[in-house]
Structures are given as structure tokens and as C-alpha cells.
Steps between C-alpha positions, in 0.01 A plus 500: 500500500632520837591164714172579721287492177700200400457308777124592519465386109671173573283396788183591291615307179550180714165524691383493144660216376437238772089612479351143377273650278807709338260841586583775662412513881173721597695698714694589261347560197478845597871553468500342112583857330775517751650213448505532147684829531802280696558274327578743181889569496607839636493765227858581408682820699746689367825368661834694616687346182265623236482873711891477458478452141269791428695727726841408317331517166393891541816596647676665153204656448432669861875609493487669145145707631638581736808641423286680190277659753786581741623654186161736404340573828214720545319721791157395634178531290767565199594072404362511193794311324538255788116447522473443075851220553268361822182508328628308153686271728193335640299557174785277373449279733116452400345674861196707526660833507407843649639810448453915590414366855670804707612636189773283413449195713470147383296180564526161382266197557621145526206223580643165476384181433349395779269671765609676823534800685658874340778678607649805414884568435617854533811669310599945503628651219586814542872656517610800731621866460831364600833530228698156521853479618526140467754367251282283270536433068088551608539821684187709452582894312120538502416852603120624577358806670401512841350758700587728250912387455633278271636231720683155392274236531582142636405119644593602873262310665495156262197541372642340140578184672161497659331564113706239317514226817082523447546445126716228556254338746224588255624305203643213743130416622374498156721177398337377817145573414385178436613394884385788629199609725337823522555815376773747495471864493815660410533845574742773366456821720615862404572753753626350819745769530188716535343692207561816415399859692103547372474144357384143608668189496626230622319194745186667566414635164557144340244367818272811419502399130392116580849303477342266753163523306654335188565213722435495855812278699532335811833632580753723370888466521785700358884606563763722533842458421703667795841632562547392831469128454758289328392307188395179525309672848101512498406726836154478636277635787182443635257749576553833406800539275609814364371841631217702433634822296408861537654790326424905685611867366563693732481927448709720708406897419675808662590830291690547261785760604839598364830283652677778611197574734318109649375753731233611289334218372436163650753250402294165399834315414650512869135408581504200296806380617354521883203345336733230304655406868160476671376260279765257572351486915204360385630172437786490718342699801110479483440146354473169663664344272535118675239350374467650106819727351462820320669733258466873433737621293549858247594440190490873322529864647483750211463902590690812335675558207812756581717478746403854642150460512335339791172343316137539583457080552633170527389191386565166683425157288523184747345175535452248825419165537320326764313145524208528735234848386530615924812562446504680134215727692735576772799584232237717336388699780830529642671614185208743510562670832911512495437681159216746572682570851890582348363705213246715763805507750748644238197768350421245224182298413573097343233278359496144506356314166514087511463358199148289383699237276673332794559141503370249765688264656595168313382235718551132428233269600605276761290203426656552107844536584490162721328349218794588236807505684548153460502627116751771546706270661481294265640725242774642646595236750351475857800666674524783229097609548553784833252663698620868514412803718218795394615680194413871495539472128118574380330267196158538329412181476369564847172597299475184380533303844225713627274302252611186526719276691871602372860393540803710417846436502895569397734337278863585604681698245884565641749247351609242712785599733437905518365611835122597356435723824818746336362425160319789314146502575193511306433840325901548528665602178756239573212202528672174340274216450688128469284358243465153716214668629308468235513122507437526834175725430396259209533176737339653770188646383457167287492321818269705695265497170480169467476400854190684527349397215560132565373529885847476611644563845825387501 
């Protein structure tokens, strides 16, 4: 009850008692149901110490899953031992559980005691195509195959903190069932990293398959644990977040000629490269890039086979990443036209394919993120909770912001006292992960959880 309602109650109780025929006044018999309603006690919220507790109780078990699925990672639309640990986890745990949504993703149903609103919590995990460097007893040998070679396969981007910080918070709001409001939807999500060539995956088959149909919430949140933040840091932003992704192929053909003789054939390689160093105007040269950035980058050129044999073609594999659709259009045309015109200039045609599994930007909604900062800071400490710039990183859970109101955020990962901006990034075979974070992650995504279910707002 707040001290308006109190006050309010008060005056109304002692109108009542100094009536001389000990009844309640005409005018306000109207109000009786009311009144009755304050002057019940409060129900009982779930306070900071008993949110410590649970968090500190799970935090064994979130290191050894982790470090197990750090140990056995696996590629997108292919976590079928991490979904079957995920899935008997919450059976375990007595939820309403879902499997096969996606193919191997996860969901898990918490509905406490007590009515309220439902929200959704969000976890990846899938590894990457990436062999680890890091020196860890934990270090992942997997191998898989991967666009047809067998590459090492590894944790790069943390998505084995994410998994086994959401089991964590999963069992911790069960012991608090009894106190707690609402419902929970926890979901486990395969293919972030993108699913394979020819297959679906990911966000937006889980949506397609009803996720949110199961049980429809209010708001969604989830995080990322990030190299460039400290632990003990939780960055934040407003607004759009991270950037709308978009991955092109680009095809540069000439004619195929001998070495000896680049005079008889049209070279596509040299063409590429005038085609590689075009590219990089677009950004830099054609873009107004004060108000929203952009990035345009190539990340594979393969063509020929012997070293005296110009080839026939060249293929370019790239990816940019923008956060307002005028300017992806713009990168799209542009990279169109500085393609088409190099190749026809040099005697060679180029074609332009964008992908159609690109990923929208990840925008937080501002009303949302007021509403739960005061819960973020609460976790980590006010002056530890940062708002940071755009990140041109790209996340799925976009998808699930476009249906409902959605906040994202990161969980430092460098140890205390290394400079994160020279620490190896995300996706880096060298990514470390200080396993604070996961205490971090658990704390934080019980507070948000709870806050919203309980009406808080700091």
C-alpha cells in the first residue's frame, strides 16, 4: 500500500468510527469493497535478500554446466545433447516442458503462485565453427563439419554461459514459486549463429512454430555476455541496440586463360580486388554516416586453383550492418552499382545476391529499459550498470522485440584489471570468459524477472 492509499484508508476508517450510529456514511458506502481491500496487509514480495539466496544457491551448479557445455559445443540446428541436458533440467525441476521447437530448441513454463503478468526469458545455445586457443582444463576438441570441412568447433561467442545462467535462473524462481506472480516462459533457442546453408532456424522459426503461442508475454528480456566490458560491468542502451545484419555473395566472371598469357582471357581476380577496394567507399565516401554508423566489410574471396591458371570466377562472401532500413537500401544499391560497373569496365560481368535470413535490428524499448534499470542497477551496483555506444555486433533476438516489448543487454566477461577493449573478442579463438559473469547474469535477470512480475519500478 502506498502512503497516498494509507493516508486515504486512515481518514475513511475514522469518519467511520466517530458516525453515532457506528454505520457507514451514505457517501461512502459505495467505496465498502475498497476499503476492505486496504485494510488487508500487502501480499508478501520477493525481497533482495531472498533473490541473493537463490542466486548464491545455483551458483555450483551454473559453473559446472557451463564449463560441461563449454566443453561439448555444438553448431546451430545440431544441440541435440545440450537441448536433452536443458530439457531434463527443467523436467527436473517439475516445469511444463517443450521440446523439437526449431528442431532442437527448448521451452520451459514456470506459473507461480500467485496471479500476474508473463514474461519471457531468452538464452542461445549454439557454438561456432571456430577451434579454441584458449588455455582451459574445459577447452573444447569438438570437431563438426561445416560447409563441407571439418572445422574445430567452439563457445566463441558465450552462448554456454547464456544456456546455464537461464538454468540457473530457472531453478532459482522455482524455490520462489510460492512468492511469486505470473508466469515465466523460459526459452532455450538454437541457431543464433544462423542455421545452416538450405535449412531454417533460429528466432523466427521458433516465432513461426508458436513459442509465443504456448504463452503469450508482456515483455521479453535476455543477455549477452561481452568481451569488451569488465566483469562485474552490465552495459545498456536505449533504442536501437545492436545492428541489423545482412550477409551478400558477390560473382566476378571473366575467362579463363593460361598465366603466361592474362591477355587472353579476362582476369576476374584483379577485378575483384578493384571490386574489393570499391566496396570500402561506400561507407567511408558515399554514406552519411553522422547520424546512424555502418559497416561493409568482405570476409571470403575464393577463385582458381593453380597458380598458372587465371580462373573463370570469383566469389566474394561479405556481410554489412546498418541500423535504420534507408540506409541498408542505400548500401544495397550502392554495392550494386560499384560491382556491376568494375566488372563491365575490366570486360567482366558481377552479380550481387543479399541474403533473405538477415537479422533486424535489436531495439530496446525505451519505456522498458527506464522501467528496469533501476533493476540492473541494482544487481551490479548503480555505478557499474553503463550506457554504451551502437554495437554493430548483430543478435536474433531482434525477432522477438518485434513482437513484443523487449530488453537486451551485456554482462562483462574480461577479468578485472585487463584492458577489455585489447581483450579477444567474441567469435575470437582466444575468447576467455571470467566466470563472475555468470553470477552477474544469474542476479541480473532474477531482478529484472521479478521486478516485473511484482509491478516493480525501482
Amino acid at each position: 500500500m502506498t502512503a497516498a492509499h494509507r493516508a486515504r484508508h486512515h481518514v475513511m476508517l475514522r469518519a467511520c468510527a466517530h458516525d453515532p450510529d457506528h454505520s457507514m456514511p451514505r457517501n461512502f458506502q459505495p467505496l465498502l469493497p475498497a476499503l476492505v481491500l486496504l485494510a488487508l496487509p500487502a501480499a508478501a514480495e520477493i525481497s533482495d535478500a531472498t533473490l541473493d539466496a537463490a542466486a548464491v544457491a545455483v551458483k555450483p551448479d551454473v559453473v559446472a554446466w557451463r564449463r560441461d557445455l563449454h566443453q561439448h559445443p555444438e553448431l546451430s540446428n545440431r544441440e541435440f545433447r545440450t537441448s536433452k541436458q536443458v530439457a531434463a533440467h527443467l523436467n527436473k525441476l517439475g516445469l511444463e516442458v517443450k521440446t523439437g521447437i526449431a528442431h532442437t530448441g527448448v521451452v520451459g513454463i514456470l506459473r507461480g503462485a500467485k496471479p500476474g503478468p508473463a514474461i519471457a526469458l531468452r538464452a542461445d545455445m549454439d557454438g561456432l565453427p571456430v577451434t579454441e586457443q584458449a588455455d582451459l582444463p574445459f577447452k573444447s576438441q569438438a570437431t563438426a563439419e561445416y560447409r563441407g570441412e571439418k572445422v574445430g568447433v567452439m563457445h566463441a561467442c558465450g552462448h554456454d554461459a547464456h544456456t546455464a545462467i537461464l538454468m540457473g535462473v530457472a531453478e532459482a524462481l522455482v524455490s520462489l514459486r510460492k512468492e511469486l506472480p505470473g508466469t515465466v516462459l523460459f526459452i532455450f533457442q538454437p541457431a543464433e549463429e544462423g542455421a545452416p546453408e538450405g535449412e531454417l532456424g533460429g528466432a523466427t522459426l521458433m516465432l513461426e512454430e508458436g513459442v509465443f503461442g504456448i504463452v503469450k508475454p508482456e515483455a521479453v528480456f535476455g543477455l549477452h555476455v561481452w568481451s569488451a566490458l569488465n566483469v562485474g560491468k552490465i552495459g545498456y542502451r536505449s533504442g536501437p541496440f545492436m545492428a541489423a545484419s545482412d550477409r551478400y555473395r558477390i560473382v566476378v566472371k571473366g575467362r579463363q586463360t593460361h598465366g603466361a598469357r592474362p591477355w587472353g582471357g579476362v582476369d576476374p581476380i584483379v577485378i575483384s580486388s578493384q571490386v574489393v577496394m570499391g566496396l570500402q567507399t561506400i561507407v567511408s565516401r558515399q554514406l552519411d554516416i553522422t547520424s546512424y554508423p555502418a559497416v561493409l566489410s568482405v570476409g571470403a574471396i575464393k577463385g582458381g586453383i593453380r597458380n598458372n591458371i587465371i580462373p573463370d570466377e570469383v566469389e566474394m562472401l561479405g556481410t554489412f550492418r546498418t541500423f535504420d532500413p534507408g540506409v541498408r537500401q542505400q548500401i544495397i544499391e550502392r554495392m550494386t552499382r560499384t560491382a556491376e560497373d568494375i566488372a563491365h569496365a575490366g570486360g567482366a560481368t558481377a552479380t550481387v545476391e543479399i541474403g533473405d535470413d538477415n537479422n533486424p535490428v535489436v531495439v530496446n524499448d525505451v519505456a522498458l529499459t527506464r522501467r528496469m534499470l533501476p533493476s540492473l542497477q541494482r544487481a551490479a551496483g548503480a555505478g557499474n550498470v553503463v550506457e554504451i555506444p551502437y554495437v554493430t555486433g548483430a543478435e536474433d533476438f531482434a525477432y522477438f522485440g518485434q513482437k513484443v516489448p523487449g530488453l537486451f543487454f551485456f554482462v562483462g566477461a574480461t577479468p578485472a584489471g585487463q584492458d577489455a577493449v585489447q581483450a579477444p573478442s567474441n567469435h575470437s579463438p582466444h575468447f576467455f570468459l571470467d566466470e563472475g559473469s555468470l553470477d552477474l547474469g544469474v542476479r541480473a535477470l532474477l531482478e529484472v524477472a521479478v521486478d516485473y512480475l511484482q509491478g516493480g519500478t525501482g
